[in-house]
C-alpha positions, 0 to 999 in steps of 0.5 A, a space after each residue: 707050099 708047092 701048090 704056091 710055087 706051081 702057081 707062081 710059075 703059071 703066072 709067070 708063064 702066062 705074063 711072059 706068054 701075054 708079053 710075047 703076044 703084046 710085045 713090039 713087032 716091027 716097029 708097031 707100038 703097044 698102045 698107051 693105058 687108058 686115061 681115066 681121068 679128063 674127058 673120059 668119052 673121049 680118051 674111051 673112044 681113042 683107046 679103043 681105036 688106038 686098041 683095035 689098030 693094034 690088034 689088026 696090025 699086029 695081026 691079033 684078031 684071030 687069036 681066042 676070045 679069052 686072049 683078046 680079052 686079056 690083051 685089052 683087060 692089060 691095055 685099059 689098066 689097072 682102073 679098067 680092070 677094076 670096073 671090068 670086076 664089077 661086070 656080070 659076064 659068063 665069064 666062059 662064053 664071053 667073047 671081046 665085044 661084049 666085053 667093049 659094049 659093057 664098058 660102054 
């Protein structure tokens, strides 16, 4: 059971870290989840122009590779997450656009 706590605790300390780092910064406001349902091509394009608008106000480009992923996995929600599951990527050297050009 403490191999159960300890990884709760991981959890918790990586959701608050992803908090921290998605969280609201002058004023600058988290982008909406994507909306799967209507015109997707649409809410597709303005999700990811909503996504990299944020990433660049909020000066997030330059963190790691993995942590711009997670930030957009958070952003596109639960459904996108879902898809992203189903992607044949190494999951080590994966990098940000790779992941977006999948989507595509």
């Amino acid at each position: 059971m403490v191999s159960g706590v300890k990884s709760n605790q991981l959890i918790i300390k990586k959701l608050t870290d992803l908090s921290n780092i998605c969280g609201e910064m002058d004023g600058l406001r988290i982008p909406p989840v994507m909306d799967f349902s209507g015109n997707v091509a649409k809410n597709w394009s303005t999700c990811l122009q909503t996504f990299r608008n944020f990433m660049t106000a909020s000066e997030r480009k330059e963190l790691k590779e993995e942590v711009q992923i997670a930030i957009f996995l958070n952003l596109i929600g639960d459904e996108g997450v879902e898809i992203y599951n189903t992607f044949k990527l190494a999951t080590e050297k994966v990098k940000l656009d790779d992941v977006i050009v999948t989507f595509k």
